[in-house]
KEVO-938755 format. One line per 4 residues: number of its first residue (from 1); their letters; for each residue x, y, z of C-alpha. Coordinates in nm, 4 decimals, always signed. Layout:
NUM) A) X/Y/Z; ...;
***
This chain:
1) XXXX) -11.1002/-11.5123/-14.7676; -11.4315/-11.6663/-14.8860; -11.7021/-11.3724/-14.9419; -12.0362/-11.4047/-14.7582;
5) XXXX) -12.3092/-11.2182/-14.9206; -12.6940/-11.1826/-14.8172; -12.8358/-11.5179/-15.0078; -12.5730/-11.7091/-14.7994;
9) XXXX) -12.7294/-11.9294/-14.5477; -12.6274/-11.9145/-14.1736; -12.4743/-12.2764/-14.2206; -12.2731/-12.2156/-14.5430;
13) XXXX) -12.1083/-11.8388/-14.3741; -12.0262/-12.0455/-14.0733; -11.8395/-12.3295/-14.2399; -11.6682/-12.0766/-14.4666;
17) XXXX) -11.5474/-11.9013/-14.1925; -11.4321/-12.2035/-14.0064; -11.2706/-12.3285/-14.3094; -11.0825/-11.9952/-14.3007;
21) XXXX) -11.0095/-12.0197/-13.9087; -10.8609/-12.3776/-13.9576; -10.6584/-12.2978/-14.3045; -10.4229/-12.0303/-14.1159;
25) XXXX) -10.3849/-12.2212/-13.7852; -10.2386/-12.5139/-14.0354; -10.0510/-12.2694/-14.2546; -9.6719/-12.2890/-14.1987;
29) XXXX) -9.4978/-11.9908/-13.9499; -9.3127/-11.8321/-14.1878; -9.2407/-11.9089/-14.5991; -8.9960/-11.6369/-14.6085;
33) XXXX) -8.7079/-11.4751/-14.4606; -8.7495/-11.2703/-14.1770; -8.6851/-10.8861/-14.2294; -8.4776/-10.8108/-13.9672;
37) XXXX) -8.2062/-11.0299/-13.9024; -8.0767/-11.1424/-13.4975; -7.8039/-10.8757/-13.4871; -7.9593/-10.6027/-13.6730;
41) XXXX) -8.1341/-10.3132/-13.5284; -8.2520/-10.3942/-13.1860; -8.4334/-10.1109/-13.1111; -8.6254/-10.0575/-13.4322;
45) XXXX) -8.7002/-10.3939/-13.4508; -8.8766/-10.4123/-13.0759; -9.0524/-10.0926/-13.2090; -9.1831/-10.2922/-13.4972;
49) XXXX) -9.3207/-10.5737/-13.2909; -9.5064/-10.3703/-13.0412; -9.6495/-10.1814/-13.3076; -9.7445/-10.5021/-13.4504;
53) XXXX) -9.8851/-10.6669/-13.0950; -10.1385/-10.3270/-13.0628; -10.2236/-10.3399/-13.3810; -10.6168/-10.3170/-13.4385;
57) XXXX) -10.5610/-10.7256/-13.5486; -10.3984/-10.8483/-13.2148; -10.5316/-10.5252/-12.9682; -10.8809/-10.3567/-12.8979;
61) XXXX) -10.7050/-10.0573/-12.7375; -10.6167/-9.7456/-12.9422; -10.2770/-9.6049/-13.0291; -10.3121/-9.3576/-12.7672;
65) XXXX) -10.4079/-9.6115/-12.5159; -10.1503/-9.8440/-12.5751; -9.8851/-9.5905/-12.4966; -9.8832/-9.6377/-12.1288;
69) XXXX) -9.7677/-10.0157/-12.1862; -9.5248/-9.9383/-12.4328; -9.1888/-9.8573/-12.2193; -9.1989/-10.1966/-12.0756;
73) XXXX) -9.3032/-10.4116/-12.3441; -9.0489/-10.2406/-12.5738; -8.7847/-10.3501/-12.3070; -8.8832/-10.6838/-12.2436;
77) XXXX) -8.8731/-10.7075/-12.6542; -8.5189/-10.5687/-12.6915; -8.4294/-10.8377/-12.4367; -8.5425/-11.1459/-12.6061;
81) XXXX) -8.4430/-10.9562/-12.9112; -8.0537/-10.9513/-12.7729; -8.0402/-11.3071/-12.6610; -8.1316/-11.4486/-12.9673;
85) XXXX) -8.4270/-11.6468/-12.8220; -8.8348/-11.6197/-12.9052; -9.0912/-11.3711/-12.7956; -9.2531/-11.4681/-12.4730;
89) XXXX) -9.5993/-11.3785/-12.4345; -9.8521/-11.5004/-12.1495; -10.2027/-11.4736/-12.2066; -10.4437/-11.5300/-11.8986;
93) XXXX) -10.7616/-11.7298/-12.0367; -10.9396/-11.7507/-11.7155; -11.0134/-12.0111/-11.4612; -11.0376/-12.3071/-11.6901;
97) XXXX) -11.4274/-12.2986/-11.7403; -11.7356/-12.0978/-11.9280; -11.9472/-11.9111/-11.7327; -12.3359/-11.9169/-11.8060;
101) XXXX) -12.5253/-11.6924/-11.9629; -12.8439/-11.8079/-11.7551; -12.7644/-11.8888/-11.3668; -12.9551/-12.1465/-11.2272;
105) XXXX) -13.1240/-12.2929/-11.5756; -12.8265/-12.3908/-11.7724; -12.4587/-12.5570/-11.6563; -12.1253/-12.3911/-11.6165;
109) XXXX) -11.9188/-12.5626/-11.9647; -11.6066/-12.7066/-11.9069; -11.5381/-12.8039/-12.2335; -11.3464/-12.6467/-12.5289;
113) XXXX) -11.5327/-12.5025/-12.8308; -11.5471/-12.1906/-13.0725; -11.3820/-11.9489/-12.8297; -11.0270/-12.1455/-12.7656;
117) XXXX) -11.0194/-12.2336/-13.1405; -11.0403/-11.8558/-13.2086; -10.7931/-11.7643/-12.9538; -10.5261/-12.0058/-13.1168;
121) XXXX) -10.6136/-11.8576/-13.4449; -10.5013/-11.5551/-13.3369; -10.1790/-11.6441/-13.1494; -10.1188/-11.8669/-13.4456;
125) XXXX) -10.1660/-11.5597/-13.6694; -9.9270/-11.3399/-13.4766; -9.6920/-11.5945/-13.4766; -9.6719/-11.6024/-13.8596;
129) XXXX) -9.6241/-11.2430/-13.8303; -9.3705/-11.1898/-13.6099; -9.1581/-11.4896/-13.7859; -9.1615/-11.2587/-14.0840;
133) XXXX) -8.9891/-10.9894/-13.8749; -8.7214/-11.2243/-13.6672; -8.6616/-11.5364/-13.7501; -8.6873/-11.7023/-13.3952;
137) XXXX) -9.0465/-11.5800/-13.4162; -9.2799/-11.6455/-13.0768; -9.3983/-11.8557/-12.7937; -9.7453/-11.7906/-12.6260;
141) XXXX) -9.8279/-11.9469/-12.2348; -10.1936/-11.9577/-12.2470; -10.2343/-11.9225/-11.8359; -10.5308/-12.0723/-11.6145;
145) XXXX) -10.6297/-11.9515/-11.2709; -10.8028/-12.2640/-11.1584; -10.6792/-12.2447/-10.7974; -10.8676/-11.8690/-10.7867;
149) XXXX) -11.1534/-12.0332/-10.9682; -11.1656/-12.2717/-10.6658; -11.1261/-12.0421/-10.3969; -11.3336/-11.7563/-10.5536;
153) XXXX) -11.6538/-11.9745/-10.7207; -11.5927/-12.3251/-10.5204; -11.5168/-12.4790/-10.8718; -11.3431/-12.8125/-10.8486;
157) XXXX) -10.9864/-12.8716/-10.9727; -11.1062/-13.2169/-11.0760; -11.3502/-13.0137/-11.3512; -11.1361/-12.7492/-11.4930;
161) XXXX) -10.8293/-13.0172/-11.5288; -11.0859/-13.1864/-11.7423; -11.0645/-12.8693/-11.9449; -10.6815/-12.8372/-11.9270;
165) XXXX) -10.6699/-13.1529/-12.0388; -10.9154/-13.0926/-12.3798; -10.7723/-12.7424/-12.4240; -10.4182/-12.9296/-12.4640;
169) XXXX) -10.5754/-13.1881/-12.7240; -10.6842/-12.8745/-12.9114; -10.3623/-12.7098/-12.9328; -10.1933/-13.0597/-13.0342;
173) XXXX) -10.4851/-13.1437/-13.3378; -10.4221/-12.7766/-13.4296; -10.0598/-12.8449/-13.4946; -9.9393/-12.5508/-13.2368;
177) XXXX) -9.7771/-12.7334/-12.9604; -9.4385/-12.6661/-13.0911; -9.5400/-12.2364/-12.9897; -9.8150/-12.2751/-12.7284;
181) XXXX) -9.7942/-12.3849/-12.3942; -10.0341/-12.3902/-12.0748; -9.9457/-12.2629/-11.7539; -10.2195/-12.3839/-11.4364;
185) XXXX) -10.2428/-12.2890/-11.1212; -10.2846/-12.6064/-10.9772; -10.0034/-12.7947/-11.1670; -9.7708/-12.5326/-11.0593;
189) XXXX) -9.8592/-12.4521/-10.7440; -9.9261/-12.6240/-10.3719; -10.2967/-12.5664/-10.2659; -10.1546/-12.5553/-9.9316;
193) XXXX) -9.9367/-12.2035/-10.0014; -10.2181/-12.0617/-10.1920; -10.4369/-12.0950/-9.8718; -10.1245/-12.0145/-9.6517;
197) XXXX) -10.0764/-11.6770/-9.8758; -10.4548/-11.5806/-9.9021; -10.5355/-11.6484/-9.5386; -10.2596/-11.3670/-9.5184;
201) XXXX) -10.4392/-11.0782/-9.7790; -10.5407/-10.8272/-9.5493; -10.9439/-10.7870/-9.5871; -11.1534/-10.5210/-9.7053;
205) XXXX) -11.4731/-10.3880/-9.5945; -11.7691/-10.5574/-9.8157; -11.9561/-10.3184/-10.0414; -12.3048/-10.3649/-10.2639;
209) XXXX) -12.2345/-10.4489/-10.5908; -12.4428/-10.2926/-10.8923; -12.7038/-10.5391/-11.0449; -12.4269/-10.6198/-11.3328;
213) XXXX) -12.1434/-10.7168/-11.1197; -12.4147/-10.9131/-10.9151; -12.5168/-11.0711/-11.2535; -12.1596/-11.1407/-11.3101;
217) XXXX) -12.0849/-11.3367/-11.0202; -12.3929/-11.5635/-11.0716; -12.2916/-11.6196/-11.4189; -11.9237/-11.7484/-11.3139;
221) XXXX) -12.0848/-11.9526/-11.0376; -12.3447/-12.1345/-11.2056; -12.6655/-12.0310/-10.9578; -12.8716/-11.7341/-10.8250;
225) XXXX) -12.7453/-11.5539/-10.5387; -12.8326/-11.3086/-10.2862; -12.6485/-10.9529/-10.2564; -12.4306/-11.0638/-9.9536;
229) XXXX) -12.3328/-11.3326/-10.0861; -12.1950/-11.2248/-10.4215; -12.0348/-10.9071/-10.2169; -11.8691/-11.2007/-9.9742;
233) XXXX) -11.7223/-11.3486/-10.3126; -11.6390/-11.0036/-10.4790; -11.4389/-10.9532/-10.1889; -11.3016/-11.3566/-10.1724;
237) XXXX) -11.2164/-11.2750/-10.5803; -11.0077/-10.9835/-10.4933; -10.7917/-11.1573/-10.2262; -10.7411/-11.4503/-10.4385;
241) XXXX) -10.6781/-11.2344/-10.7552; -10.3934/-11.0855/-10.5730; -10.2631/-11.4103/-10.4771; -10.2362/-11.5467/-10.8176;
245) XXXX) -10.0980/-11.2376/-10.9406; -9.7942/-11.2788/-10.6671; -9.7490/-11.6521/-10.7602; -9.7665/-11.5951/-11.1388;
249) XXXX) -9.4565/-11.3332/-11.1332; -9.2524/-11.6617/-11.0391; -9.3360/-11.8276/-11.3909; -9.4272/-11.5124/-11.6031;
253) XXXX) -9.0852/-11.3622/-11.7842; -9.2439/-11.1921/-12.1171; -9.5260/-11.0114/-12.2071; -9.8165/-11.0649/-11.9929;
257) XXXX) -10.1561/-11.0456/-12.1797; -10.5360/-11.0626/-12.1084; -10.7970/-10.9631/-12.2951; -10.9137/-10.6626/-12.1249;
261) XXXX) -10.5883/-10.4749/-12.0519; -10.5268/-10.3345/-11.6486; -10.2757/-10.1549/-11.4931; -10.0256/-10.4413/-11.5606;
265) XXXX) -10.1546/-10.6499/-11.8205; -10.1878/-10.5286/-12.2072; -10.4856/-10.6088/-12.4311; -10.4998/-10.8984/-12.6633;
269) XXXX) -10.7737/-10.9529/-12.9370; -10.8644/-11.3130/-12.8799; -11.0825/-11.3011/-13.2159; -10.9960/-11.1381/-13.5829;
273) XXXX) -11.1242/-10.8355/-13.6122; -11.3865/-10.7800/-13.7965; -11.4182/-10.7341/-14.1775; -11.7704/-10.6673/-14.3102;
277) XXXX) -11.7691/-11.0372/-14.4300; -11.5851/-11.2275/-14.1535; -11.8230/-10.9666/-13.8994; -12.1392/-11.1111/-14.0653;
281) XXXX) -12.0206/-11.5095/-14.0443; -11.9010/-11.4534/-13.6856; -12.2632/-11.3400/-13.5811; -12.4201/-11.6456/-13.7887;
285) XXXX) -12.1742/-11.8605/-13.6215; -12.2895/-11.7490/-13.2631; -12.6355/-11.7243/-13.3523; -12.5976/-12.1150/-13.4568;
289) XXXX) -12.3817/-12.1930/-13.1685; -12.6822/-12.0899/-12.9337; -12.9092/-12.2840/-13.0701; -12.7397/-12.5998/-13.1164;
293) XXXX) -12.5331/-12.6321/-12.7905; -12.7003/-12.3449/-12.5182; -12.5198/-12.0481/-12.4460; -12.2237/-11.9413/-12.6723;
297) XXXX) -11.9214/-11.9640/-12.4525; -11.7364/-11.6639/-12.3104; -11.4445/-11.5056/-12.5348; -11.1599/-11.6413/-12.4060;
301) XXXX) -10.9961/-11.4318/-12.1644; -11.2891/-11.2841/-12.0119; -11.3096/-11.5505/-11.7370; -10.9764/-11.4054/-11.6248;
305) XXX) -11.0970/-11.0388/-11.5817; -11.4706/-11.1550/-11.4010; -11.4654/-11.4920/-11.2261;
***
């Protein structure tokens, strides 16, 4: 880990902390044998990874906080665990676009920057780790909504395949396509069900939403809007969340992920946490990011929580 200290200029702290960020995505999964082997202890191992997956490295939630999620995980674990095969983990990254952090003045981004690279840092990092534990080590799904993205913010598929399709060159020039995968909405699915399936959610009476959740929904649809309106696509949001969430249990069979954890999702950190020295480059290497290219992206994964 290179040190940054206070006569370091912004440029030199973010290249040393890019430097880092692209040294462990390229380092190999594992250089040693694995702890545990296939037939040892199943349950202690599964123990071992979820402790590992809510660590404060790969989880912003607490140990107590954690606990609801751990019955399930620990049994989807001991199931992989038992048939010899790979962790599964599914991580929902959002609708396959950036919101903006000014509506109306500067473009929703559809392009891949800071934020993905950062997210496969981390999945590449938990990788290594688990491979250290159990030899057939981990696969991550990174999973994009686009088909609620359409039907929630009237974002075309033609736009956020144009993502998909840079967000998979990224994962190949990273060297993880052999453990990450995508998983989108509109490769997988028939626009013609989704509409068949929401036309079916029952509806809900339209409430005022607080100036922040009004500010959210003109930041994920690129323009001021009036009250009504973002209430109208609150409401449209909710339907089409549900939706996906139905269609998604077809494909998802592991450990589903997003970055702010709900009822049935758990937490993933989709940056390192923050040491005093990587804290301090991070915040040089937004502060540049804003001024060279507009508004920093969103971290990944927060599309999927408030599109």
């Amino acid at each position: 880990m290179v040190v940054t200290t206070a006569t370091s200029s912004p440029e030199l702290a973010v290249e040393a902390y890019l430097r880092e960020v692209m040294s462990q995505l390229s380092a190999p999964t594992s250089a040693a044998s694995p702890i545990h082997s296939v037939d040892g202890d199943v349950g202690a191992l599964a123990q071992e990874i979820f402790e590992l997956v809510t660590s404060r490295q790969f989880c912003h939630l607490s140990r107590t906080r954690t606990a609801p999620y751990r019955d399930e995980t620990l049994m989807l674990l001991r199931r992989r665990i038992k048939s010899g095969g790979p962790f599964r983990f599914f991580y929902d990254i959002g609708p396959g676009y950036h919101a903006t952090t000014r509506p109306g003045e500067t473009d929703l981004r559809f392009d891949v920057g800071l934020s993905e690279l950062l997210t496969l840092f981390q999945i590449a990092s938990l990788c290594r780790r688990v491979a250290e534990l159990y030899s057939p080590a981990a696969r991550f799904w990174l999973v994009i909504d686009n088909l609620c993205g359409l039907r929630t913010n009237d974002i075309p598929v033609e736009r956020t395949a144009a993502y998909v399709d840079r967000l998979r060159e990224l994962i190949r020039d990273t060297g993880l396509d052999d453990r990450v995968e995508l998983i989108v909405e509109s490769e997988e699915f028939e626009l013609e069900e989704y509409d068949r399936l929401l036309a079916g959610q029952e509806p809900q009476p339209l409430t005022t939403p607080s100036p922040e959740a009004l500010e959210n929904v003109e930041r994920f649809l690129g323009r001021r809007c009036s009250i009504d309106e973002a209430a109208a696509r609150i409401e449209r949001y909710r339907c089409a969340t549900n939706v996906t969430d139905y269609l998604l249990t077809r494909l998802v069979s592991g450990v589903h992920m997003t970055q702010r954890a709900t009822g049935a999702t758990i937490g993933f950190r989709p940056f390192p946490a923050a040491t005093r020295e990587r804290n301090a480059a991070r915040s040089r290497s937004r502060t540049t990011a804003r001024a060279s290219c507009g508004p920093c992206c969103s971290p990944a994964g927060t599309s999927a929580a408030t599109s």
